[in-house]
N, C-alpha and C positions, 0 to 999 in steps of 0.2 A: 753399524755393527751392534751398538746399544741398545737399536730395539730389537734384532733376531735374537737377542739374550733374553729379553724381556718375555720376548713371544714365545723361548723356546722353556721357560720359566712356567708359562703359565701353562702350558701343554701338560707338565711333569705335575699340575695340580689336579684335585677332585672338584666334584661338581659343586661337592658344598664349599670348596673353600674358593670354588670360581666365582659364585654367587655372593660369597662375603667381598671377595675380593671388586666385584663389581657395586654394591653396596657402596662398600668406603670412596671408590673414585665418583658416584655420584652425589654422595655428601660431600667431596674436595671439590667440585664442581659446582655445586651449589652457593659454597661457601666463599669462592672463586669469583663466583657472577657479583655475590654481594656485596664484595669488597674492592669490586668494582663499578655497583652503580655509585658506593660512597662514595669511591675517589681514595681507597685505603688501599690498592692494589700496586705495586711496584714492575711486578713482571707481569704482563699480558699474555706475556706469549704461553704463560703458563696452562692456560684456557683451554689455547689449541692443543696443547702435550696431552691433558686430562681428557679432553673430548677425545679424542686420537685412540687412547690409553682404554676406554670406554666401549670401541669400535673394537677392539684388538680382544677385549677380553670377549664380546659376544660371539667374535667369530669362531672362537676357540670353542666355548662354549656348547654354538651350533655345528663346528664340527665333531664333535664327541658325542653328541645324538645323533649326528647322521652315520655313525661310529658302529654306535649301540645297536639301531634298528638293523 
């Protein structure tokens, strides 16, 4: 149910703030990877949530241009 929130969340957004919003989860992602080839990371599973999280926003994304056209 947490994530039909999320997804129903990002739907009620615009393109620019889908495209900021995809921005910041690939900086958390990044940032994610690095604090884990150090060995500074606790949760892993975190990874998969933000990759996931990543997927969700494009698709959203690609459906509102396929929306547009």
């Amino acid at each position: 149910m947490k994530t039909n929130n999320y997804v129903e969340d990002l739907r009620t957004k615009s393109p620019a703030e889908l495209s900021q919003e995809l921005v910041a989860a690939k900086k958390e992602l990044f940032n994610l990877r690095f604090q884990n080839a150090t060995n500074q990371l606790d949760n892993t599973a975190r990874i998969k949530e933000v990759r996931r999280n990543i997927a969700r926003i494009q698709t959203v994304m690609t459906e509102k241009r396929k929306n547009v056209e």
